[in-house]
N, C-alpha and C positions, 0 to 999 in steps of 0.2 A: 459335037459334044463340047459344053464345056469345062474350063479345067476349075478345079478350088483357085487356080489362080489368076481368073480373070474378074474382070467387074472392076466395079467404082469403088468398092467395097474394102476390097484388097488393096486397090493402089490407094486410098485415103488409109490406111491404115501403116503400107510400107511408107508410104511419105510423112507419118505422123512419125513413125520408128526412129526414120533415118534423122527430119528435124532434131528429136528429142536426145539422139545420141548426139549431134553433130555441137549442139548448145551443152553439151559435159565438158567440149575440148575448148572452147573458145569464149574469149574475153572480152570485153571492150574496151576502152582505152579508157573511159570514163571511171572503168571498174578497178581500173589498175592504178590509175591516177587517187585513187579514192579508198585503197587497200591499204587496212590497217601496216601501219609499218614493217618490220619482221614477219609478215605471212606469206613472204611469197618472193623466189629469187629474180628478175628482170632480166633476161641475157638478147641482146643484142647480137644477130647471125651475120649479119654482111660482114665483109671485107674490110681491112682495116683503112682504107682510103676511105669508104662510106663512113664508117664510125667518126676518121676521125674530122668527117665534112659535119658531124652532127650528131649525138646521140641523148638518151632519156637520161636524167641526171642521177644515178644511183644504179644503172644498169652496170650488165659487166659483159664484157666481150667475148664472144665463143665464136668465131668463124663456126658454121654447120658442119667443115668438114674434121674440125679439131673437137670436135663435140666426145665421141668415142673417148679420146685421149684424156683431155685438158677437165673434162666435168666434175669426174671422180675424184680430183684432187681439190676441185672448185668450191662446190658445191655438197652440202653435205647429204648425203643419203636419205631420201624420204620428204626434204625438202620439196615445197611444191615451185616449180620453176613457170614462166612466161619468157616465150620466145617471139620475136615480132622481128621483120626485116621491113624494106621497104616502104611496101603497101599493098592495095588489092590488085594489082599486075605481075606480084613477084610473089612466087610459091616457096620463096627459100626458108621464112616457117616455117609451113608446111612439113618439108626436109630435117629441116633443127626438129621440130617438135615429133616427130618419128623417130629421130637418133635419142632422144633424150627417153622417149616413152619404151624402146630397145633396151633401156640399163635399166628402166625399171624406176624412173620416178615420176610421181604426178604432174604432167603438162598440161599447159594452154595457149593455143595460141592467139595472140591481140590481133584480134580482126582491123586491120585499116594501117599495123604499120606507123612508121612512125611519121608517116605522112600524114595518115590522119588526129595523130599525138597534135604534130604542129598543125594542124589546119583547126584542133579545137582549142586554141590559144594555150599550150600546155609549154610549159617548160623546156628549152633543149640547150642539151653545153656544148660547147665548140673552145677549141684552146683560147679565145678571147673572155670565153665564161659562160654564164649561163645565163639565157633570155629567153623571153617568152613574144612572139608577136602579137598582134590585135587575130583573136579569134575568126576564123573564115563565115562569112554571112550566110552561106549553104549549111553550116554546119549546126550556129547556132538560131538559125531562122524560125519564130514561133509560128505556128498555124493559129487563128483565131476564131 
């Protein structure tokens, strides 16, 4: 016998679901980079040795695990926050952006990280200042 829930039918349909929700949580760095100013908080999860090897210039720093604590005084309620660590190897988004969306405000997390920030020639500070390098060839490569 089979069930309502077999076929190509159903699984193109859960796979359309799951896409369509998954694109409500996450951002791109292009879109963040490119977000009207005041719409949106930036908070940086890693560890303060990562931040302060590098971070988005306007961002503010939340360790994932001070998130609970540190937010609610940070961050004003209802505010819509982006949360970004790393890049696509490290889940600590991920983490931040569950602790943040737990208190109850609007999250998303920037897909690629602030690896992929710097690899599309975007801005980053370091106690030296803020720089931006020559954008990564894979990143900005046109197809013709």
């Amino acid at each position: 016998m089979i069930t309502e829930d077999a076929g190509p039918r159903n699984a193109d349909r859960t796979a359309a679901a799951f896409f369509r929700a998954k694109l409500k949580f996450e951002i791109d760095v292009m879109d963040v980079a490119e977000a009207p100013e005041g719409t949106l908080v930036l908070v940086d999860t890693r560890r303060q040795s990562s931040w302060e090897h590098g971070h988005i210039p306007g961002a503010i720093h939340i360790p994932t695990a001070d998130i609970p604590s540190c937010a609610p005084e940070l961050i004003p309620s209802g505010m819509s926050v982006v949360v970004y660590s790393w890049g696509p190897g490290c889940n600590g988004s991920t983490f931040a952006a569950l602790a943040f969306a737990e208190l109850g405000y609007p999250v998303k997390e920037m897909i690629g990280g602030i690896e992929y920030w710097a690899r599309n020639g975007l801005p980053v500070e370091r106690a030296s200042g803020v720089s931006a390098e020559k954008p990564d060839g894979l990143v900005t490569a046109h197809t013709g």
